[in-house]
Structures are given as structure tokens and as C-alpha cells.
Wavefront OBJ file of the C-alpha trace (Angstrom):
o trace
v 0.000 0.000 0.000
v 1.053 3.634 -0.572
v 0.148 6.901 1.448
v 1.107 9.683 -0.988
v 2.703 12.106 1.400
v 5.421 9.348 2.126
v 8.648 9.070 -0.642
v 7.521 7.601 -3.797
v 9.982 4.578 -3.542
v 8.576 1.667 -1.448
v 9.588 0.779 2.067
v 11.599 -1.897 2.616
v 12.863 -4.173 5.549
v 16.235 -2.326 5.760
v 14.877 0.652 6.047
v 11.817 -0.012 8.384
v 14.398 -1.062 10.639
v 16.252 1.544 10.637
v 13.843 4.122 12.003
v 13.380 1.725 15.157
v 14.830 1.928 18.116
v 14.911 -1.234 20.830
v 11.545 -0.621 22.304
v 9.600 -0.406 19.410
v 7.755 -2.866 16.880
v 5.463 -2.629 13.712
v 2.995 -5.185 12.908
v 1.629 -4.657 9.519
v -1.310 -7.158 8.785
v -3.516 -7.674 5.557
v -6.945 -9.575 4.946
v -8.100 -12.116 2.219
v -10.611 -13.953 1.216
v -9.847 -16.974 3.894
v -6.874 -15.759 5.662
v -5.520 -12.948 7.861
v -1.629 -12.352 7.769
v 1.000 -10.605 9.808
v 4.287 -9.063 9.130
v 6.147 -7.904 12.271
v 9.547 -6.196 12.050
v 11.690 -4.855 15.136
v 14.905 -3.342 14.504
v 17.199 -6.839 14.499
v 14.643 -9.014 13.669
v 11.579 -10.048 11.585
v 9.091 -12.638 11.077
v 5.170 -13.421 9.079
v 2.635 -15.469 9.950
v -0.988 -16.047 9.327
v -4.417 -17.651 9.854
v -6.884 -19.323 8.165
v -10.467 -18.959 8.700
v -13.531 -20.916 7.471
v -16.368 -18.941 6.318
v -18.116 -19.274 9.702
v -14.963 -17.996 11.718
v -14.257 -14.979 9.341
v -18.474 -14.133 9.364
v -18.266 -14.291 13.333
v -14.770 -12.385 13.457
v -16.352 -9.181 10.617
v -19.517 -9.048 12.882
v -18.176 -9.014 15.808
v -15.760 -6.126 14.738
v -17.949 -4.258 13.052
v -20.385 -4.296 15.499
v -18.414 -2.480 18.022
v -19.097 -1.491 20.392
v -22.576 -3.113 20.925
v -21.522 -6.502 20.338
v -18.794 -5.956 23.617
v -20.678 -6.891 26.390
v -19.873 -7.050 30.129
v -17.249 -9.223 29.694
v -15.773 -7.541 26.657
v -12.382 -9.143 27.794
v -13.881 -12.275 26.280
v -14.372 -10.795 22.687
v -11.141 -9.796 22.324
v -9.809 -13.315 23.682
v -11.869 -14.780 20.915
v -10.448 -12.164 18.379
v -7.064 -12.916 19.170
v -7.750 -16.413 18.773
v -8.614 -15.148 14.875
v -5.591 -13.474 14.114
v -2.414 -15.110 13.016
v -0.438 -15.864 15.864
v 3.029 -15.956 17.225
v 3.348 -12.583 16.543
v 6.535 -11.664 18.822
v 5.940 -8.239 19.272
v 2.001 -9.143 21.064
v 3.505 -11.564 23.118
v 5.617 -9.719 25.737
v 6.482 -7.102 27.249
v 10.105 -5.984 25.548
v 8.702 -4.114 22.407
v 6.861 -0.886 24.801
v 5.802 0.922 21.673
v 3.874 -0.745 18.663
v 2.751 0.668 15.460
v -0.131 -1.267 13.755
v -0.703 -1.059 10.215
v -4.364 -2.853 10.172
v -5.772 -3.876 6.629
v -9.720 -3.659 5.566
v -11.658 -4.106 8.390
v -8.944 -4.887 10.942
v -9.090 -1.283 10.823
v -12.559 -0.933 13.285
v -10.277 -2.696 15.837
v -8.952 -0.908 18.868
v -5.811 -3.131 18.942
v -5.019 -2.351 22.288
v -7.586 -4.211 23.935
v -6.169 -7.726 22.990
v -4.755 -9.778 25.343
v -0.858 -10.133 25.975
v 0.543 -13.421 26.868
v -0.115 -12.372 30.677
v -3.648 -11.869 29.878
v -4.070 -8.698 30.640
v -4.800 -6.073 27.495
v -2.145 -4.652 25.865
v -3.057 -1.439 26.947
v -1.199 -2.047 30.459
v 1.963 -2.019 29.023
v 2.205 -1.075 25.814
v 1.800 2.717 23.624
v -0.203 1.678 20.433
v 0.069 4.143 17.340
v -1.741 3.470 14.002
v -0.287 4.143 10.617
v -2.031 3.797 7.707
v 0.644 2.743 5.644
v 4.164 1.350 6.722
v 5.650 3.741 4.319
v 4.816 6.573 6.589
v 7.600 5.397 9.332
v 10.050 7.530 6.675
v 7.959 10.260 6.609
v 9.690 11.938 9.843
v 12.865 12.379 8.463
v 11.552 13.892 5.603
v 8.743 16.365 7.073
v 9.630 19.915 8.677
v 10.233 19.235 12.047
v 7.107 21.612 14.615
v 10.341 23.331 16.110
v 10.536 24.774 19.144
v 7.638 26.927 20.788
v 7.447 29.287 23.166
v 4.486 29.985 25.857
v 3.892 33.567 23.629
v 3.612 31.833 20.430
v 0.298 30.240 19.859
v -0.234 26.846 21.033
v -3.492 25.736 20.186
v -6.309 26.474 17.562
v -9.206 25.200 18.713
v -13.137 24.829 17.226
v -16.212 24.040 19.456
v -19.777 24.049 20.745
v -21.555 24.213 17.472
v -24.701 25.923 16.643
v -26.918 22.999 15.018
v -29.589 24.584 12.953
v -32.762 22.027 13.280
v -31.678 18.131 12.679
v -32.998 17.407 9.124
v -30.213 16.032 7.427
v -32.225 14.465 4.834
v -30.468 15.945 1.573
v -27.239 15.099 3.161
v -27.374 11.586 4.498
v -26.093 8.319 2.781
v -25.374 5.035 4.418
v -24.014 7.019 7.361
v -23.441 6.020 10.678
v -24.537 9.229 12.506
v -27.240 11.890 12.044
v -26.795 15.200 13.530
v -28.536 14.827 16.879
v -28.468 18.128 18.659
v -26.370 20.563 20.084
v -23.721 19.335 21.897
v -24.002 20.811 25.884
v -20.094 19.522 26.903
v -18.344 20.558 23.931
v -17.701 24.079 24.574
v -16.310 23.621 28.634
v -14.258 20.882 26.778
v -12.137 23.499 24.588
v -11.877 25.891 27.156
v -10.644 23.143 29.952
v -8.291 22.559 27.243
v -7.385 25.801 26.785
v -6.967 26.474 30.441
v -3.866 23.425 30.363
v -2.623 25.216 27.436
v 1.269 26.700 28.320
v 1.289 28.845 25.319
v -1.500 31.209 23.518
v -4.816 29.182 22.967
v -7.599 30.306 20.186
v -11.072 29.431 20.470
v -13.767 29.734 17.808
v -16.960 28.603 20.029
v -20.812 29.110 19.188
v -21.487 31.626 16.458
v -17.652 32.140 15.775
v -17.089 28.091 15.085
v -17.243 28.761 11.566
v -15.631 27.046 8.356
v -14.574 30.211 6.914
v -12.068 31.073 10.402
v -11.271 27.337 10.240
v -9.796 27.806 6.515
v -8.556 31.362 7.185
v -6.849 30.945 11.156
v -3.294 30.868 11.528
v -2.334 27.524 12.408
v -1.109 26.289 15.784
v 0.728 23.162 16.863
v -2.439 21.578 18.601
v -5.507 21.724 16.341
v -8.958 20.958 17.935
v -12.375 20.425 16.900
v -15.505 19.595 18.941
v -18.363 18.549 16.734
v -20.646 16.755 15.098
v -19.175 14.681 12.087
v -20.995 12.053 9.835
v -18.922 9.350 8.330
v -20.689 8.370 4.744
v -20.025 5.033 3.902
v -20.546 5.373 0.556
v -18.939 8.036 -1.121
v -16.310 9.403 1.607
v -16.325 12.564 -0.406
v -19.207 13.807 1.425
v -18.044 12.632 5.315
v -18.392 15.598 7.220
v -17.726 17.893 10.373
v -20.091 20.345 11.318
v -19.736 24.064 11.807
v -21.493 27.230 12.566
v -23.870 28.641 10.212
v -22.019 31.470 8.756
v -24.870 33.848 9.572
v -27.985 34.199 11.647
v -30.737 32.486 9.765
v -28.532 30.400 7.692
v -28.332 26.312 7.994
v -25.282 24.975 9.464
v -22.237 24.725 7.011
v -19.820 21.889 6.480
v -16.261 20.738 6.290
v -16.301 17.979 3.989
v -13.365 15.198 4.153
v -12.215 16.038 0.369
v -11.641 19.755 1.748
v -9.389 18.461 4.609
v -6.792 16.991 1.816
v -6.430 20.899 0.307
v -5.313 22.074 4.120
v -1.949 23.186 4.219
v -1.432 21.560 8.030
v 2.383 21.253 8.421
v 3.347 21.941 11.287
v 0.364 20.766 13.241
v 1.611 18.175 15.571
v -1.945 17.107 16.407
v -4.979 17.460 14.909
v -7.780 16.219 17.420
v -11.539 15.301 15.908
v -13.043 15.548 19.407
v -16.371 13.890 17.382
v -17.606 10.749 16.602
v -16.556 8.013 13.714
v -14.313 10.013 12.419
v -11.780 6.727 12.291
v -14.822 5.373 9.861
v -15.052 5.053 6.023
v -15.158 3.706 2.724
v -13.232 0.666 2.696
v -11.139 1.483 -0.253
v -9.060 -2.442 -1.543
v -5.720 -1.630 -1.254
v -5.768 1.962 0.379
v -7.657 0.909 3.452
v -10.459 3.267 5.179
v -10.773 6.921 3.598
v -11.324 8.035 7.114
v -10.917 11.842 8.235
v -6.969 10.733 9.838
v -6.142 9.609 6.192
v -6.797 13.403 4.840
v -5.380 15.550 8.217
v -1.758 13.216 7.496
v -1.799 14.149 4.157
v -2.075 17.714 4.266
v 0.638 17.483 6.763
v -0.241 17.307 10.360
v 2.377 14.971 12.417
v -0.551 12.888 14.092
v -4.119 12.576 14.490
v -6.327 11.823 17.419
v -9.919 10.633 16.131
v -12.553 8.154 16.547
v -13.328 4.662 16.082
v -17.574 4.486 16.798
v -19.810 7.215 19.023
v -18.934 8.295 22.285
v -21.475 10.357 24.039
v -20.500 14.021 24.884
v -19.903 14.430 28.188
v -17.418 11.012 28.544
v -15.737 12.027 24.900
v -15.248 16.136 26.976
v -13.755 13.974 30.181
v -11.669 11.785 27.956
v -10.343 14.813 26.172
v -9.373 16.870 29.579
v -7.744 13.815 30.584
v -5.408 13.200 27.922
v -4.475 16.859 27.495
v -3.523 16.751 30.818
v -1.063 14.125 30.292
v 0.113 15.706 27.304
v 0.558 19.119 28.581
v 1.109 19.048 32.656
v 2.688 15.534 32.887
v 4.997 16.142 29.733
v 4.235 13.015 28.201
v 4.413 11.711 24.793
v 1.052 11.499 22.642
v 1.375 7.805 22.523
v 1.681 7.484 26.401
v -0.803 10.293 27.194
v -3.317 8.782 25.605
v -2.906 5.468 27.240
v -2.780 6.920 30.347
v -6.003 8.334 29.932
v -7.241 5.261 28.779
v -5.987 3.378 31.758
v -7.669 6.123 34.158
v -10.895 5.765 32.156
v -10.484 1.685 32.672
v -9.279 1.997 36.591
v -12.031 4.224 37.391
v -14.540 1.475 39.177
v -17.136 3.455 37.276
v -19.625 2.673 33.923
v -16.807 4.888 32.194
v -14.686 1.588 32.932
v -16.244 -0.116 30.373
v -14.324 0.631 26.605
v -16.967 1.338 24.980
v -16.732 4.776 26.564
v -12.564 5.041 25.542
v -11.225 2.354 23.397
v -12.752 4.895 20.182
v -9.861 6.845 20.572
v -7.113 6.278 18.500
v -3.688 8.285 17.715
v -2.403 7.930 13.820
v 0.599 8.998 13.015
v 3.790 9.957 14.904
v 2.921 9.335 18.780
v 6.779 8.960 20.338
v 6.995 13.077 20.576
v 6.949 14.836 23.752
v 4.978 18.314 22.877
v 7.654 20.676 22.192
v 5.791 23.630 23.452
v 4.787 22.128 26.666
v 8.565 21.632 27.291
v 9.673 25.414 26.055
v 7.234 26.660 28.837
v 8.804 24.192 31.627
v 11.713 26.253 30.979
v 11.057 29.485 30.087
l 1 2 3 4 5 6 7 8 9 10 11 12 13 14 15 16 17 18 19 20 21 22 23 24 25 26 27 28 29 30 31 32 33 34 35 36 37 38 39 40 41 42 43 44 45 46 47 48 49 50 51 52 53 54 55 56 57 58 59 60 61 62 63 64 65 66 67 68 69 70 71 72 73 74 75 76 77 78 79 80 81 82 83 84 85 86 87 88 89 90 91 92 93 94 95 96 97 98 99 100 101 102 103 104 105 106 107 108 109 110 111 112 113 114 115 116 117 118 119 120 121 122 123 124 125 126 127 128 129 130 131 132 133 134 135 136 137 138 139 140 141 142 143 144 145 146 147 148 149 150 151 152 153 154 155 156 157 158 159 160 161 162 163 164 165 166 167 168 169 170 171 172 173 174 175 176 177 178 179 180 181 182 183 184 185 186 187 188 189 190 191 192 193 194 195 196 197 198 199 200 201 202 203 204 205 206 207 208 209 210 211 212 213 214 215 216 217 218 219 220 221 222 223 224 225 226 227 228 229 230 231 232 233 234 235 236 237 238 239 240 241 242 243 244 245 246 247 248 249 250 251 252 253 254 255 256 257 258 259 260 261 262 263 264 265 266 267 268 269 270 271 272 273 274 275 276 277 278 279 280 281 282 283 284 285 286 287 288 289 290 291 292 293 294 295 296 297 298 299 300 301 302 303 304 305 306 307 308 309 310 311 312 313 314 315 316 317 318 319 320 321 322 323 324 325 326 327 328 329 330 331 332 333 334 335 336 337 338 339 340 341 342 343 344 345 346 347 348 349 350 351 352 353 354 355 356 357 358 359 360 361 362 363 364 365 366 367 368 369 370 371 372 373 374 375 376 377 378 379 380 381 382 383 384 385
């Protein structure tokens, strides 16, 4: 597969390798017909492997994934035990604890899986001890030698750009909807405390387009910042991903609500971004394209340049999706961590919490694409300033 921000020559084992350090793997998997296989490289060794699956396994194995989360119940521990059974297996890299950071490169609809949640050889989720990243394409590891580096920032400069608490104009969505997954279904009460309790973390200058002001023409015309946030409603169209969607502002009073559509996203000119964070729901979701993989809103925001991408796997109600989000900025901005580690750490605190919110239907939506080893370089800058 290619992603066409990376170099046009393809990857190869050499040079996967070489962008590895010791605590890091890549497991790159692809689907067929009857069979699910695994590539997994570290940087001194390698191995593939797969599984075959009678038409009974693979049926149980694509509804049970694309069913999530409703077909998790309260033993969701179980589902993933029997979805690990699926997958190929002795996979090194899923089977202890030495490799701390692993990139997954899923293939058609491995990519609805929250990878995270399997179980290491221990038995407990992977999640305990492990960072998961997803890239869409192997190729991208080279991609960050290659892209400007975000530099360093200072606490003056602006650190975030950040949309929010849309105005939604009625709910017909009638001329608009096609084999989505999600209608527009109201305003959205948590969103707007959610940007601000981000901003409040915030170390460096923080702007917020909230209300009336979230509009598409200030999110085509702002300056960019390092952090880019949006709190919405988005609609994933499973048909023609052309017309997946965040929702804005109306531009006026007495106007319907306007749109960001996913083609628009690809036109952005987001380097320098180090995250771009869809604070909305199945924005992970999309057209499965044979041999490019979901055209999912993460897809577009890495190709017009942002570093990484924080987005969504199924719906997540607003006011867990605003806690989730305060938690993980936290970690990224107080705590100094990497994106990666933040947002398993937020994760964890979700699945430690001896509440409903334990559950991962409420957390395990979240996932980071992209580059997720980076410790936020303005964060740092205002440690020491």
C-alpha cells in the first residue's frame, strides 16, 4: 500500500528497521478472502505469519468487529480473547512485554479494531503495558525524516487552535445523508467547557472559535497552531467518503449549518500541526477502499501534513468524549508526556475508574495515527522558560 505524502519509492525491511529503536515494533497485517496475515519487524529481527479462517470464523470475526461497540458486552475481555484467537499468531511483538511501543498497520476491516484491547501473553490487554500508534501505511515510518520538524515553541507563540460548541440549525439532514453512521442529533451541551478546559492546560497562547464564531470560513482562514482541535458533530458516509463531514457554525444568523467535507481536509496546508484532534464521533470510519484501506478523516489531516491525528473509532457520548479529552491533554501538557503514552494513560484512568466509564466502549474509540513517540515541544519550552 502507498500513502502519498510518504517518498515515492517503497519501504523496505532495511529501512523499516532503521527508524526503530529497541523498544519499538510494527505489525503490519492484511486480509483475504480466507486468511488474515501478519508481518512484524523490530529493529534486528523479523518474522510473518498467518491464519486461516472458514467462512463461519471470518463471518463471526467481521460481525463481531464491526459491530463495536454493541456486540462488547460485560465481559468484553472475552471478545477480544476470541479475536485474538482469529488473528495469526506468534506474533513476537504481542507476546511480551520488551517491544513498549507498537505501530499497527491494520488492513480492511482490521481497521474498526482498537488493537489495544487484545490480550498479551499475561492476559491482561495490551493497553497495560504497551503505547499503540496506528499508521495507515508502513511507508509513513520515513515520513519523519523527511517532514519539517514543529520546532521549538514558546508559551507567547500560539499553542493551540481550537473549534467548538456548534450551533446545530434544526436536525434534518435528509439531503445530506447516505449510508451514514450518525445523524446530527443536537447541540452538543459539553463541547464548549471541553475546549476551554483545554485551553486552560494550554502553556502557550490558545484560540477558540466557540458558538457563532465556530465557523468554516475562520477554520480555513486561522493561523495555524501546533495543537488543532475540533468539537463537533461529524458524519462518516459510507458510501462516497467525499461527502463525510464535520459540522460548523452557520455562517450567519438564519442560515443552515455549514460543512467541512473530508475532500476539503486533503487541500489544508497543516504542516506543522503536531496534532490534529476530531473531538467527534466516527471520524476513524469510512469507505473501505481495496488496497488503500479506510478513507477516514486521519487519512486526509496526514496528508495535508499534520504529524498525528487523534480521532474516533464508533460514538462516544459528549460528556465522557469532553472527560476523555481533559484527561489526555492533561497528560500531554502538565505531565509532559508523549502522545502515545498520554493517551494510554487516559485510557488506563478511564479503565481503573470502578465506574460505567470503565467499560471501553466509553474510551477504546480513541485512536492516535501517526507519529505518537513526541513529547509536545511547546509544553517543554514553557517548563523552561
Amino acid at each position: 500500500r502507498f500513502f502519498s505524502e510518504a517518498q515515492s519509492s517503497p519501504a523496505t525491511l532495511q529501512s523499516v528497521q532503521g527508524r526503530l529503536d529497541q523498544n519499538t515494533a510494527v505489525v503490519e497485517f492484511w486480509t483475504g478472502a480466507d486468511a488474515i496475515g501478519a508481518v512484524w519487524i523490530t529493529r534486528d529481527s523479523a518474522g510473518i505469519t498467518q491464519s486461516r479462517l472458514s467462512p463461519e470464523d471470518l463471518r463471526q470475526m467481521v460481525r463481531l468487529i464491526s459491530g463495536l461497540p454493541e456486540t462488547l458486552g460485560s465481559d468484553w475481555q472475552a471478545g477480544f480473547r476470541r479475536l485474538s484467537a482469529w488473528l495469526p499468531q506468534g506474533i513476537t511483538p504481542l507476546t511480551g512485554n520488551r517491544y513498549r511501543r507498537l505501530l499497527i498497520v491494520p488492513d480492511g476491516f482490521l481497521s474498526l479494531v482498537p488493537f489495544e484491547l487484545l490480550a498479551s501473553a499475561s492476559g491482561e490487554a495490551l493497553l497495560e503495558n504497551h503505547d499503540v500508534t496506528y499508521l495507515p501505511a508502513a511507508i509513513l515510518l520515513s515520513r519523519g525524516r523527511t517532514a519539517p520538524s514543529a520546532g521549538l515553541h514558546f508559551p507567547w507563540q500560539r499553542q493551540l487552535l481550537a473549534f467548538g460548541d456548534p450551533a446545530v440549525i434544526g436536525h434534518g439532514e435528509s439531503s445530506l445523508v447516505a449510508s451514514t453512521r450518525e445523524q446530527i442529533s443536537g447541540n452538543l451541551p459539553s463541547s464548549a467547557e471541553e475546549v476551554r478546559a483545554i485551553a486552560r492546560l494550554s502553556d502557550g497562547r490558545a484560540s477558540l472559535f466557540l458558538g457563532q464564531q465556530n465557523r468554516k470560513q475562520f477554520f480555513f482562514s486561522a493561523s495555524r497552531a501546533s495543537l488543532l482541535h475540533v468539537s463537533t458533530h461529524a458524519v462518516a458516509d459510507l458510501d462516497n467518503p467525499e461527502r463525510s463531514r464535520l459540522l460548523f457554525s452557520p455562517d450567519a444568523p438564519g442560515e443552515p449549518n455549514n460543512y467541512v467535507f473530508l475532500k476539503e481536509l486533503y487541500d489544508l496546508d497543516l504542516r506543522g500541526v503536531n496534532l490534529a484532534t476530531l473531538s467527534a464521533c466516527d471520524t476513524e470510519r469510512g469507505k473501505l477502499v481495496p488496497g488503500e484501506g479506510i478513507q477516514a478523516f486521519s487519512r486526509a489531516l496526514l496528508s495535508a501534513g499534520s504529524k498525528s491525528t487523534l480521532t474516533t473509532l464508533w460514538r462516544v457520548p459528549d460528556q465522557p468524549t469532553a472527560e476523555f479529552m481533559k484527561q489526555f491533554y492533561y497528560f500531554l501538557l502538565k505531565k509532559h508526556k508523549t502522545k502515545a503514552e498520554a493517551l494510554r494513560l487516559a485510557k488506563l484512568q478511564f479503565l481503573r475508574s470502578g465506574t460505567v466509564l470503565s467499560h471501553p466502549s466509553y474510551w477504546a474509540a480513541f485512536v492516535l495515527n501517526g507519529e505518537g513517540e513526541e513529547i509536545h515541544k511547546v509544553a517543554l519550552a514553557a517548563q523552561q522558560a
